[in-house]
N, C-alpha and C positions, 0 to 999 in steps of 0.2 A: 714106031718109036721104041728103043730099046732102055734096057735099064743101064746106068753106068756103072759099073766095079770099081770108080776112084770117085771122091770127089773133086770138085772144079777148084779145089786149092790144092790137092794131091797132085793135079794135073798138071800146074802151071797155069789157071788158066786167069785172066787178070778181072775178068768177070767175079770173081769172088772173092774181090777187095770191096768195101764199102767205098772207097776213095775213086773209083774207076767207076760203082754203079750211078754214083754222086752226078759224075760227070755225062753220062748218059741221060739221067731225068734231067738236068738244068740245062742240057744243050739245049740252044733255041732253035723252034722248028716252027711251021708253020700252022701248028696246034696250037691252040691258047693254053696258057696256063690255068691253074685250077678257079685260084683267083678272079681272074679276068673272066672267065666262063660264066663263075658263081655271080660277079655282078650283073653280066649281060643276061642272064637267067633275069635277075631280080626276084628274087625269091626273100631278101630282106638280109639280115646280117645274125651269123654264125654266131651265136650263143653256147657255152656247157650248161650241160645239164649235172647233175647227182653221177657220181661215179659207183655204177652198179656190180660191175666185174673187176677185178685185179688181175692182169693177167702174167704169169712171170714164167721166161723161157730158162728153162733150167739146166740148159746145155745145147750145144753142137752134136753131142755123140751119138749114135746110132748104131744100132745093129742091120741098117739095109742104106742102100743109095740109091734114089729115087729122081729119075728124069723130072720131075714138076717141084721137086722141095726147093721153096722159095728163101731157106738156109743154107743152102749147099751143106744138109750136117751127113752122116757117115762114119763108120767105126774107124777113120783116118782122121776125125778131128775130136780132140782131146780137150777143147773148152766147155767147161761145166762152172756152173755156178757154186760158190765156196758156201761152208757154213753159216761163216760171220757173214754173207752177205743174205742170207738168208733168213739169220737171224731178225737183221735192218728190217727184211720183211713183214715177219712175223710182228714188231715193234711198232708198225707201220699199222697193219691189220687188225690188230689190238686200241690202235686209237682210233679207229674209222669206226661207220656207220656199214661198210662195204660187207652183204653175204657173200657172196660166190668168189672162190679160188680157180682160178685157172689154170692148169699147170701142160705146159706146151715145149715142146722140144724143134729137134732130133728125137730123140727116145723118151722124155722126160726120166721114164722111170729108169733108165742108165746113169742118173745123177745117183752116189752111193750115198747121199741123205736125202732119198724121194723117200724113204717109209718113216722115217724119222720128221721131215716134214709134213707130210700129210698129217701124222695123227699129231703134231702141234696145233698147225689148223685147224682140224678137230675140237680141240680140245679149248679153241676159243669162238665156238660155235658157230664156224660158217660153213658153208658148205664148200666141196670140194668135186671141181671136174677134170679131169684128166684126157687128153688129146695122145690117145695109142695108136701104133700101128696098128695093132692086132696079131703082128708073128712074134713080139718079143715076148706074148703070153705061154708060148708056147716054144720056149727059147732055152735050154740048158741055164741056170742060173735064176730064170727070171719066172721057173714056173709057178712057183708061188703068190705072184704077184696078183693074178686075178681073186685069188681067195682073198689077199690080204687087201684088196680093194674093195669087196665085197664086205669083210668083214668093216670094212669104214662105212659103209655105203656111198663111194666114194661115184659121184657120175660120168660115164665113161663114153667120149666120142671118140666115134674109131671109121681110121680111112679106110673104104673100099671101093678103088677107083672103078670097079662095074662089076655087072653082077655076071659075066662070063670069064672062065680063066684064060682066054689069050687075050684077052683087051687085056686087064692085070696085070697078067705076068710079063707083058712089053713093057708097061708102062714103070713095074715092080720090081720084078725081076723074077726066073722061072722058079716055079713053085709057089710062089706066094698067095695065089688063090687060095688053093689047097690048107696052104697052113693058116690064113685066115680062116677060112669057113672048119676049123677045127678050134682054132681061139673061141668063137663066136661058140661056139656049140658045149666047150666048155663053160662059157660067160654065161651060156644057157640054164645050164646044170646048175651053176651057181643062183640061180632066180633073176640073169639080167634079161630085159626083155617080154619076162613072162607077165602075165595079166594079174593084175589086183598087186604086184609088187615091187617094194618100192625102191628096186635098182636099176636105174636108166641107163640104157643102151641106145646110141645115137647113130645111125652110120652114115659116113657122109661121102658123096659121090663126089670125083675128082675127073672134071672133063680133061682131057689130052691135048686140046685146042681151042680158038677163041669163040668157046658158044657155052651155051647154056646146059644146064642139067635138065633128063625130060622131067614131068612130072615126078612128084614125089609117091604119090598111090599107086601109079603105075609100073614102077621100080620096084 
């Protein structure tokens, strides 16, 4: 599996209309719908619970193009979330009960009010996670950005599709290993990871195909 250099709307490719993937889930097939499944299960009826995470994607844009991103985002796509909409966020968050922020992309931190946001969040006491690649840390522009996440104690889950670089850098694109495992090591330095404190480092495995991740101790 290679990595792409456009994304699937760079491409032409109709896969990365919402209107076309639409039509793909509601084609009727000979799988039941979720629905139908869920009663024939009988497990009873689908209740909410307390809304614990907020999670708000703050852009398409990207600094890499990744064969499994189930955004197609990309430094080809230029949709990022605006202030004033951001704001509505923050507004939102303010009147809830809800701790944890979740902040998810493409890059998130490519939205040019991710540091202006975060420390809003902050500043009305919830906590904040962030979903990185792990190369934009270590990115012309963006090297700052591990510090200033640190300095929020900001928690940080970060993709690493395996722990060897050609499984990665197929899946990534070449070098990427490399320049992860130099993110991380910087993220290091700054106290993420380390024992007794208190800035979490999360890393999470991206299988290539339709199975499972091995164990988590074993990894």
């Amino acid at each position: 599996m290679e990595a792409r250099h456009k994304s699937m709307k760079a491409s032409g490719e109709s896969l990365a209309f919402a209107d076309e993937q639409l039509k793909i889930i509601n084609k009727k097939t000979d799988f039941p719908l979720f629905g139908e499944k869920f009663k024939e299960v009988g497990e009873g009826e689908l209740k909410t619970g307390t809304i614990e995470i907020f999670q708000i994607n703050l852009g398409k844009m990207c600094n890499m193009v990744c064969k499994h991103c189930h955004v197609d985002a990309g430094p080809d796509r230029t949709e990022i979330m605006e202030k004033e909409t951001l704001q509505y966020c923050l507004n939102a968050l303010a009147d809830s009960e809800i701790q944890k922020v979740d902040l998810t992309g493409g890059a998130p931190e490519m939205n040019p009010h991710f540091k202006w946001f975060v420390q809003e969040v902050k500043k009305l006491g919830k906590n904040v996670m962030v979903r990185s690649n792990l190369t934009i840390l270590v990115t012309n522009k963006f090297e700052d950005y591990a510090k200033f996440m640190a300095d929020n104690e900001v928690e940080i889950i970060s993709s690493l599709p395996y722990y060897k670089a050609g499984f990665t850098d197929k899946q990534r694109g070449d070098g990427t290993f490399s320049k992860s495992i130099d993110a991380i090591k910087k993220l290091n330095d700054l106290g993420y990871g380390k024992e007794n404190s208190q800035l979490i480092l999360n890393l999470v495995y991206n299988p290539i195909g339709a199975f499972l991740p091995p164990c988590q101790e074993g990894l």
